[in-house]
N, C-alpha and C positions, 0 to 999 in steps of 0.2 A: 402383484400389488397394483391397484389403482390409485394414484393420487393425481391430485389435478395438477395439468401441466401449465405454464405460462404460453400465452403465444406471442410470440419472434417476430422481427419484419421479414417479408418475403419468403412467411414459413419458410423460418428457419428452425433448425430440430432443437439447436442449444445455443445458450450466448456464452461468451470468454471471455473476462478481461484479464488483466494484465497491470500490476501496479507493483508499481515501486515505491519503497520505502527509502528517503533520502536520509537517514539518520545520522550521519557522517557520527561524529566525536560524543554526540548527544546520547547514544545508548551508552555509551560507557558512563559519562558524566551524572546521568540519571541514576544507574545503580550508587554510587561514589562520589559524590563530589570532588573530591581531594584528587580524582585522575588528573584531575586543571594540571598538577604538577607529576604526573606521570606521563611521560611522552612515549614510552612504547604500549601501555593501553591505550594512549589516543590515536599513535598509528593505526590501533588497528579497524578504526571507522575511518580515520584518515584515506586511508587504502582504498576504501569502496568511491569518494571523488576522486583519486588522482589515479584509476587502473580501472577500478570496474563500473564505471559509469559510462565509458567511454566503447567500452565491450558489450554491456546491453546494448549500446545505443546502433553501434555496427551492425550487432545481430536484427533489430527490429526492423533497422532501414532495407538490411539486404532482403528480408520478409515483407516489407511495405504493412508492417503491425502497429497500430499506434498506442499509445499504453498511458497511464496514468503514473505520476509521478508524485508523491503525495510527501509535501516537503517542509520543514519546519521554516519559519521566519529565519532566526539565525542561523540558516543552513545556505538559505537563497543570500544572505551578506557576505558569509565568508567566501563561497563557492559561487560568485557572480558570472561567470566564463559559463564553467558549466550548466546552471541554469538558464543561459540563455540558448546557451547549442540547445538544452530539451526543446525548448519553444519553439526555435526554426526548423528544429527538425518534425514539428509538427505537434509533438505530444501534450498530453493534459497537464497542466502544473494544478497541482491542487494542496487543501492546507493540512498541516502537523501541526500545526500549534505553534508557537515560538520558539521557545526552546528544551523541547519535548519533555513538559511539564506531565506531571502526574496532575491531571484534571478534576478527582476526586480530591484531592487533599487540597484545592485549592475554595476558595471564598467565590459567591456569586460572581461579585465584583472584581476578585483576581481572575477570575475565567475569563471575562469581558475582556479586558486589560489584556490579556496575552492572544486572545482569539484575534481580535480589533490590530496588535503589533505584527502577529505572523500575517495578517493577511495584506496589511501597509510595506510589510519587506518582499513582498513576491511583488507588488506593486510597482515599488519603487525600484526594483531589479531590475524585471522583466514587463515592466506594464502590462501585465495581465492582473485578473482579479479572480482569483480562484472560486468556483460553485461546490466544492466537494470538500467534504470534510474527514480527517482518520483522526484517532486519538490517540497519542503514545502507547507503549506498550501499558503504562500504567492506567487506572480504571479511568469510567468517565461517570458520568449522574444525569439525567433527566435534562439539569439544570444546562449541561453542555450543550445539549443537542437543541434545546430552545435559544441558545446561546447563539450555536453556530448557523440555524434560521435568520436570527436577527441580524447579524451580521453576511445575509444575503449567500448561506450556504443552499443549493438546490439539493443536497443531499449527503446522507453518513453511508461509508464503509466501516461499521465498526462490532456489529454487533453477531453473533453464532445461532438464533434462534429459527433460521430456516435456510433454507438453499435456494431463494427467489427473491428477488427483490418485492418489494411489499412499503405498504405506508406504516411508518412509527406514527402510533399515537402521542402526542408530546404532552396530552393529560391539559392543554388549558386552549384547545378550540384548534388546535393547528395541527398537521403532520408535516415528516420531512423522509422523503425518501427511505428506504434504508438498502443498503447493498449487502447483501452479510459475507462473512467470512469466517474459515474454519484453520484451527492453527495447523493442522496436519498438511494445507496447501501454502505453509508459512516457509522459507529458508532458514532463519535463525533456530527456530526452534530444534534444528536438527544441528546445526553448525556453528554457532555465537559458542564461545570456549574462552577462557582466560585464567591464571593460576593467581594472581591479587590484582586489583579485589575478586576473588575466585565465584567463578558465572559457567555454567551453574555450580551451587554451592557445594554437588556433590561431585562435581568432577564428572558426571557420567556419558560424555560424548568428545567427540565428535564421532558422527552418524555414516555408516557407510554408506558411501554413495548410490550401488545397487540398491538398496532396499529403499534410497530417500526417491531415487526417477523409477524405480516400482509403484510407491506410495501416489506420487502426483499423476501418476498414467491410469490406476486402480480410480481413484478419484475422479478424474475427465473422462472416462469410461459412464464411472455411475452417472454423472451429470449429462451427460449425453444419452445414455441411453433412459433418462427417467424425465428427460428435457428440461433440464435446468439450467443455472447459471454458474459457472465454474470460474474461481476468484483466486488468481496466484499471485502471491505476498512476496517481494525479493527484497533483500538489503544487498544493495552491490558490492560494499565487503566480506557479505559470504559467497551468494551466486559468482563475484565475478572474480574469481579466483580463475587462474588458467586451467586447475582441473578440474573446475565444478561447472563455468560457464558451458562445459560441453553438455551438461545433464538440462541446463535451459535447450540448446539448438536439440536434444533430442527429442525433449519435451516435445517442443513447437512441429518434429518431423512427425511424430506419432499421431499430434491432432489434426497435424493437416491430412491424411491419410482417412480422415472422417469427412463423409458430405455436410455439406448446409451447419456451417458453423460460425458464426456472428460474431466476429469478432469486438470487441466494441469497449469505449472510456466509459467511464460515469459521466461525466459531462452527456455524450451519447447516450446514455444509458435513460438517464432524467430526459431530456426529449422526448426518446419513446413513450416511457409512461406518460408525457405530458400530453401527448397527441392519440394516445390509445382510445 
């Protein structure tokens, strides 16, 4: 198969990043509202700030990997500590929204409003201003993504249309990066589980672990050998469970065992194409 490849700094064969999904409390809240007053559904994003944030962050450092972090407003308030350890310890803070709103269901002007707050709360946390934009799990519109330009994003992670980063057309004179993503290099999709409010609705996981660090190795394979850009999704209350964290460090042992591989943030990522 011939298709055209991207090219890399310092021909390199493929790029990788690395992004974390800080969801803490907010995936469950967004299925359910009413978990507000369930505390053992909220534990269990709770879990991912106070154990497994802390476990990626060990593993990236002792790899000298730096990763993106893509964090809702109300995530960098409640978990101030935490976000600021990402920051000194080097990594990209970038924005989820506020309080990982379903972006579709929201008004021009509601999208404004919550894009404009999450990115004032990483601000005022961490003094940084985030370039990079993800959208909740829930959809997003056109309207988002012209949204998240105007409020000074250099680029989206959000969308499944190719395996290369590439210019979205935003339809009214302007583009915005796009980084895409595929949910098979997702963690939740294979591990997010709860019995009420019951996620998913039909009960049918959790994923064995063999078959989930087959899936993401099968994956970094193709993108490497077709020279792509290969885009891994974690919530740290799934990854960063003590027996799943081991299937990330295998991950990372398997790609490092591949020459010429680029590792790199979106922040990074927007440079290149801006200097190509």
């Amino acid at each position: 198969m011939n298709l055209e490849k991207p090219k890399w700094p310092d021909g390199k064969k493929c790029a990788a990043m690395l992004t974390i999904n800080l969801n803490a409390e907010l995936f469950w809240l967004q299925i359910d509202p009413s978990c507000k007053d369930m505390p053992k559904t909220l534990s269990l994003g709770q879990y991912g700030m106070t154990r497994g944030v802390d476990r990626i962050l060990s593993i990236l450092k002792e790899r000298g990997i730096k990763a993106t972090f893509f964090t809702p407003g109300w995530v960098a308030e409640q978990y101030p500590d935490k976000l600021k350890k990402i920051k000194e310890e080097g990594h990209e803070i970038a924005s989820l929204a506020y309080k990982h709103e379903n972006m579709a269901l929201l008004t021009e002007e509601e999208q404004e409003e919550v894009m404009k707050k999450g990115i004032e709360a990483i601000q005022n946390v961490c003094g940084v201003t985030p370039v990079g934009f993800r959208a909740p799990e829930g959809e997003l519109t056109l309207d988002t993504l012209r949204i998240a330009k105007k409020y000074g994003m250099h680029y989206s992670s959000n969308l499944c249309d190719d395996d290369r980063p590439y210019q979205k057309d935003l339809e009214d004179g302007e583009t915005l990066l796009e980084i895409p993503i595929h949910w098979d290099n997702y963690d939740l999709p294979y591990f997010a589980f709860n019995y009420h409010p019951a996620f998913p609705k039909g009960q049918g996981r959790i994923a064995n672990y063999t078959g989930v660090i087959n899936n993401w190795k099968d994956e970094f394979y193709g993108c490497y050998e077709y020279g792509l850009c290969y885009v891994l999704q974690l919530d740290p209350a799934a990854i960063g469970a003590p027996g799943r964290i081991g299937l990330l460090e295998e991950l990372l042992d398997y790609i490092d065992e591949f020459d010429s591989v680029w590792w790199t943030s979106g922040e990074e990522m927007y440079q290149y194409y801006q200097n190509k």
